[in-house]
N, C-alpha and C positions, 0 to 999 in steps of 0.2 A: 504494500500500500504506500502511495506517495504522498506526501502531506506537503501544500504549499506554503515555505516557512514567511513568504512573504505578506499573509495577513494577519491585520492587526499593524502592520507597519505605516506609517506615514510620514510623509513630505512633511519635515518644519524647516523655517525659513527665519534668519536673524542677521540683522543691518547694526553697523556700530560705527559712529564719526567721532573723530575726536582733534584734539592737539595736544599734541607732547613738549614739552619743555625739560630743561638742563640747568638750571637756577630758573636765572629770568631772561634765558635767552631761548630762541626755538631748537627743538631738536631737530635739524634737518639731517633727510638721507638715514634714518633711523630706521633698521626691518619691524616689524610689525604683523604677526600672526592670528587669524582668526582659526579656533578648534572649538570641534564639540566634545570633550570630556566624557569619559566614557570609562567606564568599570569592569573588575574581572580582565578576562583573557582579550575582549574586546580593543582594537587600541584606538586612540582617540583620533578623529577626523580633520585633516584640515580643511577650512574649509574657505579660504585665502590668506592671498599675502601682499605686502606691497610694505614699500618703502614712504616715509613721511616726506614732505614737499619740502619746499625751502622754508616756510612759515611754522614748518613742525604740523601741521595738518595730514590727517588719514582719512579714508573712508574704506571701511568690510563688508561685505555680505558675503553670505553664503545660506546654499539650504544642502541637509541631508535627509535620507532615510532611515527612521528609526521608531522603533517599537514603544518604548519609553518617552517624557518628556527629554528634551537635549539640555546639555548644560553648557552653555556657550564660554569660552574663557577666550581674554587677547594675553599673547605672549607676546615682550617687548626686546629684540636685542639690541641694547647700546654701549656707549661708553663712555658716560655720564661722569663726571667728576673720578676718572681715572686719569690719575698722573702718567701711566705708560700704554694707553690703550692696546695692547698687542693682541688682545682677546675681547669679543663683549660678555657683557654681563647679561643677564637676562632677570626677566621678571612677569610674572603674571596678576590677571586679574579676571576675577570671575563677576556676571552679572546675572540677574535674575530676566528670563525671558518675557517677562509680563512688563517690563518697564522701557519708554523711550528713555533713550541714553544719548545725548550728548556731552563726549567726555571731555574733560580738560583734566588732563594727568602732569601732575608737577614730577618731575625726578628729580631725587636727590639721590647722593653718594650714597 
């Protein structure tokens, strides 16, 4: 017997704009990661990506397919108040799918 594992499953869709900053200057050219978070053996979805503008400005969307509610997170990689940048640092941020979001995320060191 063949069981389609695909019902029950649905299209959710999540949009996120923001501006990144480094004190109080813009983060330009900064990567910037949209995923859905995802548990167990599962691994979690990206679901874009882009770099910030010259003004430190992003905009994300993406949609997946999934069974459960999606748990959106932006993953940030920069190099924010590093003295020898040779590597970025990274950082995430989770948001709840029921809220518009426009972000203004300060980075510090």
């Amino acid at each position: 017997m063949l069981v389609d594992s695909s019902l029950g499953f649905r299209v959710q869709s999540v949009a996120v704009r923001g501006q990144l900053y480094c004190g109080d200057k813009p983060a330009a050219n900064t990567l910037v990661q949209l995923y859905d978070e995802d548990d167990g053996p599962d691994p979690d979805d990206m679901l874009d990506k882009v770099y910030t503008s010259e003004d430190g400005s992003f905009e994300l969307k993406g949609d997946t397919m999934e069974l459960t509610n999606i748990d959106p997170e932006i993953r940030i990689y920069h190099d924010c108040a590093m003295h020898l940048p040779l590597c970025k640092r990274n950082g995430s941020l989770e948001f709840p799918t029921n809220t518009s979001i426009l972000a203004l995320i300060r980075q510090h060191g």
